[in-house]
N, C-alpha and C positions, 0 to 999 in steps of 0.2 A: 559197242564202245560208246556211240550216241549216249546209249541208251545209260549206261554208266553215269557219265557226265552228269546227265541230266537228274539223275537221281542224287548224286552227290551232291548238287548246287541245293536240289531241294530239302536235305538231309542238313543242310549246311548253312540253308536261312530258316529252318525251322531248330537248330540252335542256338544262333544268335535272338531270335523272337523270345525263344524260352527262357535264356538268361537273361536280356533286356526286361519281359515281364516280371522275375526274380527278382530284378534288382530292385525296378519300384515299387513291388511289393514290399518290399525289407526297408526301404526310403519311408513310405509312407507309414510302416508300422510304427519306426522310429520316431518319428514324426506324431504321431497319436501318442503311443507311449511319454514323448517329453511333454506334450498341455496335459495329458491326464496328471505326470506330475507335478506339475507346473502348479504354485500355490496363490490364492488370490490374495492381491492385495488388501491386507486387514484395513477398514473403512477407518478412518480418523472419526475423533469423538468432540463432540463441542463439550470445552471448562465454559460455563458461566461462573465470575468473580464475583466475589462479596457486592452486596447491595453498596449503592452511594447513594448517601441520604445529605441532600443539602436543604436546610430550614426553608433559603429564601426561591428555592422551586415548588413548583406542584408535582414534581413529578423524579421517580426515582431512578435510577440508571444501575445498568446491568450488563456489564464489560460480556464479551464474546472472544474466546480464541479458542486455539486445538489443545487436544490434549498430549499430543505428542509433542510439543512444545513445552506447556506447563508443567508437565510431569507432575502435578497434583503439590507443587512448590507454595502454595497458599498465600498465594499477593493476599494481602491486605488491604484493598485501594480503598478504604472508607475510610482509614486512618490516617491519608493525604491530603493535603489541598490540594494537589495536582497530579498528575502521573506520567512519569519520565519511562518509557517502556524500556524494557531490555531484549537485547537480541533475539535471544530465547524463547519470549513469552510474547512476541507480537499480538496487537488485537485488531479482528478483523472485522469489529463490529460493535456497535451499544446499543442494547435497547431501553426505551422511555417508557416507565410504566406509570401513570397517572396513580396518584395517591388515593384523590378522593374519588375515585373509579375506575372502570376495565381496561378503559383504553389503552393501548401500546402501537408502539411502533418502532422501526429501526433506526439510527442514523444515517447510515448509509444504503444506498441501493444499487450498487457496486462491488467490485473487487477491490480493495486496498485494506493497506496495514497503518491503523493506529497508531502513532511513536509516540505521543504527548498529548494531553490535555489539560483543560484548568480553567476553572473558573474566574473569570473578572468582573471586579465590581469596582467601578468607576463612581465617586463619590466627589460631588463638585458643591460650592455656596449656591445656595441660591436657586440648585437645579437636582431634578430627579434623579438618584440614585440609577445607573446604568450599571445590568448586568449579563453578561452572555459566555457561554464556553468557543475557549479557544482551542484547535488542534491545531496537529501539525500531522500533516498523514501524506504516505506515499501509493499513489492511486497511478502512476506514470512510468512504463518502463521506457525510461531517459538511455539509459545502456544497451538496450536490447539486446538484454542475452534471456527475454521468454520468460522474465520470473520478475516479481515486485522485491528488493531490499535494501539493504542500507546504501547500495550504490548508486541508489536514483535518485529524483529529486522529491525533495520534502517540502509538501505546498502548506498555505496556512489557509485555515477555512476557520469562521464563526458560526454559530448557530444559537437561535434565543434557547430559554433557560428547557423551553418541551424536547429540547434536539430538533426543534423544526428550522427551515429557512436557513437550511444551510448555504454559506456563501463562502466563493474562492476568496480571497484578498490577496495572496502573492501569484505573480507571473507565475504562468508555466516554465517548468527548465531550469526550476530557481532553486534552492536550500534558505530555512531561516538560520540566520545563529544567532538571533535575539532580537528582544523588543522592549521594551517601555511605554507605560499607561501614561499620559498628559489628563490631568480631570478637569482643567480648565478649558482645554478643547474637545472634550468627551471626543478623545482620541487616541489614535496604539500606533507606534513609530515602530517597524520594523526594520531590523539591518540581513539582506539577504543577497546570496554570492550567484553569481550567473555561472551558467557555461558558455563563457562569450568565447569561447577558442575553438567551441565545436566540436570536443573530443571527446565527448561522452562522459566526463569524469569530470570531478568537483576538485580543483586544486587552487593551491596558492595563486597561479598563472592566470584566472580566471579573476572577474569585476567585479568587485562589492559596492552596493547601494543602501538608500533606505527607501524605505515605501510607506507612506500615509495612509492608514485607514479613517474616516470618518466615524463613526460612531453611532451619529445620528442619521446614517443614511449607510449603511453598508454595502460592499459593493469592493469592486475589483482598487486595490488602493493606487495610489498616485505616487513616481517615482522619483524623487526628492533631487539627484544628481543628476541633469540635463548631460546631453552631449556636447551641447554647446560650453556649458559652466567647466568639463570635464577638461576640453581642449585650451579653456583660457587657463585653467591651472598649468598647464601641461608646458604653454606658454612661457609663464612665469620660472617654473622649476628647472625645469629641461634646455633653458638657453642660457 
């Protein structure tokens, strides 16, 4: 009778072992079987845009984005003074090709998107004609949901006419929505919204400024509306 038992137990963990090894077998095959189907994702392709040819540089510029983006829609950017990008067609990059030689290089050396650019020339009495491209690019995920787009902040950076010396001018955490050339002060007045509330998001609820760029000295610009100036208004209005 022992002897029974005992055979039965061993009868009865050498099926359990059998179907337990069955099963991971059939797990794993499935398992192989779904990456073998499993299809790679197809590589994205870089669009280079139409050449931009401006007389008063040495050097020519050559927009970068995806092609899953552009879907081959044939921006024209030579035939603008400026470039207001569209959702679609983000640029995630320019390159500067020197005219009267090889030379190139990028604008950026970075991840970020393109929204705008354009040329300024500042023409004053009496004084050298000043010239340099202005952007407005989103390099900062302000929201962090892990991806750069229109919901983050849009900074403003200058660079002379080669794309070299690129320089921030608006705070971080900021949005531009406009500016004005002064030629008398060979300088660029921008009005730009904070996220003074903390909330990740750009809303009416949120403080608008302006910020001074210099011109002759470029560099992170200076912010027009004190806190101090802010509270005597506030002063006046609100009592």
């Amino acid at each position: 009778m022992k002897n029974y038992r005992f055979l039965n137990k061993i009868t009865t963990v050498m099926i359990v072992a059998a179907l337990s090894f069955s099963c991971k077998s059939s797990v794993s095959r499935n398992v192989e079987q779904a990456k073998a189907t499993e299809k790679p994702k197809p590589q994205q392709n870089l669009i280079y845009g139409d050449l931009i040819i401006k007389e008063q540089s040495d050097y020519l510029m050559i927009p970068v984005s995806l092609a899953e983006q552009n879907e081959d829609k044939g921006i024209d950017l030579s035939l603008s003074r400026s470039y207001e990008n569209q959702r679609n067609n983000p640029l995630y990059n320019i390159i500067f090709y020197q005219k009267q030689g090889s030379e190139a290089h990028l604008l950026l050396n970075k991840k970020a998107i393109i929204t705008f650019f354009d040329l300024l020339e500042i023409k004053a009495a009496n004084k050298p004609t000043t010239r340099v491209w202005l952007y407005k690019i989103i390099d900062q995920d302000t929201n962090t949901d892990k991806k750069l787009n229109s919901e983050d902040a849009t900074i403003g950076y200058l660079s002379d006419l080669s794309g070299k010396n690129l320089q921030q001018i608006t705070p971080n955490n900021t949005r531009i929505i406009s500016w004005v050339v002064v030629p008398s002060q060979n300088a660029i007045f921008l009005k730009i919204i904070k996220d003074s509330d903390n909330d990740k998001k750009f809303t009416k609820e949120d403080k608008t400024n302006f910020v001074r760029v210099n011109l002759d000295k470029i560099g992170m610009g200076t912010e027009i509306i004190s806190d101090q100036i802010e509270q005597e208004i506030k002063s006046y209005v609100f009592k």
